[in-house]
C-alpha positions as CSV (number, residue, x, y, z in Angstrom):
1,X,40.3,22.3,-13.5
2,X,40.5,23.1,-17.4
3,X,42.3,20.8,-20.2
4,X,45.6,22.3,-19.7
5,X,45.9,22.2,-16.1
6,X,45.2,18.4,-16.5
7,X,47.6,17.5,-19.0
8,X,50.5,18.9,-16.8
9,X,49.0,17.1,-13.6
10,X,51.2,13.6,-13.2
11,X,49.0,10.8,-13.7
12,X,49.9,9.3,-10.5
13,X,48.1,12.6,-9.3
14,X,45.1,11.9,-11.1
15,X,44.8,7.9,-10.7
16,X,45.4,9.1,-7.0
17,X,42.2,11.7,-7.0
18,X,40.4,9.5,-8.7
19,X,40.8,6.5,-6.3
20,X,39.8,9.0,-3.5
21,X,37.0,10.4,-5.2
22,X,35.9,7.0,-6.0
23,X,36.3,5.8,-2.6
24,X,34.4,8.9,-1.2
25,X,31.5,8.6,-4.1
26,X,31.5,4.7,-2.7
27,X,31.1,5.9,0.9
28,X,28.2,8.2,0.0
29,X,26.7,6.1,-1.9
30,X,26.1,3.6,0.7
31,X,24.8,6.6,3.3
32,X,22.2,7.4,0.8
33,X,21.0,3.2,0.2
34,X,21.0,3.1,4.0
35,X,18.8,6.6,4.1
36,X,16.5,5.3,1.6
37,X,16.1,1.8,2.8
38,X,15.6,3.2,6.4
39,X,12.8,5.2,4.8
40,X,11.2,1.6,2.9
41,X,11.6,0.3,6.2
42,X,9.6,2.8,8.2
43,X,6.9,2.6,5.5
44,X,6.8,-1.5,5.5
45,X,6.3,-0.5,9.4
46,X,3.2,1.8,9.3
47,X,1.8,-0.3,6.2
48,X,2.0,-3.5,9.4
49,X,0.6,-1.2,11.3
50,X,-2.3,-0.3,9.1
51,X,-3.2,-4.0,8.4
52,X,-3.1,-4.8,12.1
53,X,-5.8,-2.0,13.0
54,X,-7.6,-2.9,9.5
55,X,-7.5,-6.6,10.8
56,X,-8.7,-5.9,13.9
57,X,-11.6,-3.2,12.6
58,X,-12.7,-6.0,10.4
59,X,-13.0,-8.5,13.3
60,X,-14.8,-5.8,15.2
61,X,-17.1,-5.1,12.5
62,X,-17.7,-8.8,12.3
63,X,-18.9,-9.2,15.5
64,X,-21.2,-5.9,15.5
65,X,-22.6,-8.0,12.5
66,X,-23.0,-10.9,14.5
67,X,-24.7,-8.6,17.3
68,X,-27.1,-7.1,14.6
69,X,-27.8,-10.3,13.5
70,X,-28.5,-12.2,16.4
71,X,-30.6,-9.1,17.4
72,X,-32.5,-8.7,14.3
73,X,-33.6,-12.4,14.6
74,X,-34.5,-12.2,18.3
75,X,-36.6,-9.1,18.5
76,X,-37.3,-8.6,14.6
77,X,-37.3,-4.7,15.7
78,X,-35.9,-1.9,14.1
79,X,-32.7,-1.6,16.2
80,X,-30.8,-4.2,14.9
81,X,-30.7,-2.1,11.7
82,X,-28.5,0.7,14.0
83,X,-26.3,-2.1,14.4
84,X,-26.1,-3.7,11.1
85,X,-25.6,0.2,9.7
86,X,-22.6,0.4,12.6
87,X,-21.2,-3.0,11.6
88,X,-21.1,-2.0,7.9
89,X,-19.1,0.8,8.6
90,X,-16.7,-0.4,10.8
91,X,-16.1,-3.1,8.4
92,X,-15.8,-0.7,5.4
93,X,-13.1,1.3,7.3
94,X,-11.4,-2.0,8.4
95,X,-11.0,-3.2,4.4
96,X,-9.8,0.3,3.3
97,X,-7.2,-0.1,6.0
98,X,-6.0,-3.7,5.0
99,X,-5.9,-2.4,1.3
100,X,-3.9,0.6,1.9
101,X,-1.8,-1.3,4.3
102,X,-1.2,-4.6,2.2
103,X,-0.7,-1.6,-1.1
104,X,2.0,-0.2,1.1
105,X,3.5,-3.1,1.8
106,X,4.5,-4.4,-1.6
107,X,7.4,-5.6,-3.0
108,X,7.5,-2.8,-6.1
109,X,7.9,-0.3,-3.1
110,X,11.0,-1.5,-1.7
111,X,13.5,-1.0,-4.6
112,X,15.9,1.8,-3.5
113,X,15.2,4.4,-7.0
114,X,17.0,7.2,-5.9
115,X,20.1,5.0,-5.4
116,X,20.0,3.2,-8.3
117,X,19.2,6.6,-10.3
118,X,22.3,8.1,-8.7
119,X,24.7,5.3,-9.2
120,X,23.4,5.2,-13.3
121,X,24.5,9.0,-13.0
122,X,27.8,8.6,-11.5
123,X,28.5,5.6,-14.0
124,X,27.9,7.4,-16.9
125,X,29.8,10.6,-15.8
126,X,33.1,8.1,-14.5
127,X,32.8,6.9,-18.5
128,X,32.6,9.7,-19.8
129,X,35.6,11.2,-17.8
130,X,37.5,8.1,-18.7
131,X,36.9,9.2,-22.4
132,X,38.5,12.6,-22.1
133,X,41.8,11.6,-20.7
134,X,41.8,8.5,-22.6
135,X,42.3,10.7,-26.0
């Protein structure tokens, strides 16, 4: 719609659009906060998941170290170094888990960007509308 066509619209018509359009931008607005926090929410859930298996790698690492160790002291062979290798492992893999888990779990993750982004956008534009058929 050009300059002219909007100066002969009533402004009832255009209070009226722009309470619908409003309305609708509100409406879509909300679908997209509930998309994106659906999203944060599925994340929070594999970054739970992640610590639980780190968690329990770690614990079974642990007690592969206990093994070796008890093991090594026993016997004072060479196999308990096989299982002190094996428990190091395990336990490496376990923290790299909790990190990546507890990492995907913070707070700084959560905040809904895209939303926020699009709401600056839509502010900006309704001022700037406001502007032109203030004058």
């Amino acid at each position: 719609m050009n300059d002219i066509e909007k100066e002969k619209k009533p402004m009832t018509s255009l209070f009226s659009d722009l309470i619908h359009n409003l309305g609708s931008l509100i409406r879509h607005e909300v679908m997209l906060a509930k998309t994106e926090m659906n999203a944060k929410i599925s994340r929070i859930e594999a970054g739970g998941a992640s610590l639980a298996i780190g968690g329990a790698m770690l614990y079974a690492g642990f007690l592969v170290l206990l093994l070796a160790a008890v093991s090594g002291l026993s016997y004072v062979v060479p196999t308990w170094l096989s299982a002190l290798i094996i428990g190091f492992v395990v336990a490496l893999v376990g923290a790299g888990l909790v990190m990546k888990g507890r990492n995907d779990m913070q707070a700084k993750n959560l905040k809904p960007e895209r939303t926020i982004e699009s709401m600056r956008r839509n502010i900006d534009f309704t001022k700037e509308e406001f502007g032109r058929t203030s004058r």
